[in-house]
C-alpha positions, 0 to 999 in steps of 0.5 A: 493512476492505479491504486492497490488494494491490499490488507494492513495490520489486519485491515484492507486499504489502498495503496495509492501511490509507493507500491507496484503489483508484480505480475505472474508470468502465465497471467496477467494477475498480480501476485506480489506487491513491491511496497516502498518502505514497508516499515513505514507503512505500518508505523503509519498505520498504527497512528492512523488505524481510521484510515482507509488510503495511504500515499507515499509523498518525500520519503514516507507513508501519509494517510490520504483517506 
């Protein structure tokens, strides 16, 4: 399994599971995240702001870390 790390509400944190890095097509290098439920992920964010791992499980965002 391949986590994410990527910057929530001005924060940097992995995304366990719910987000796929899209690659360039010159390199192997992800430029793009595709993030399932991006409004979720942020709602989430902001009642958990200690955590530093999120995972998408049934539909929405839960904090793991």
């Amino acid at each position: 399994m391949e986590s994410v790390r990527t910057v929530v509400l001005g924060k940097s944190v992995f995304l366990l599971t719910g987000a796929k890095p899209r690659l360039s097509k010159e390199k192997s290098v992800a430029v793009t995240l595709d993030v399932e439920a991006p409004e979720k992920l942020i709602e989430t964010a902001r009642r958990n702001p200690d955590a530093v791992a999120f995972g998408f499980v049934a539909g929405s965002w839960v904090a793991a870390a």
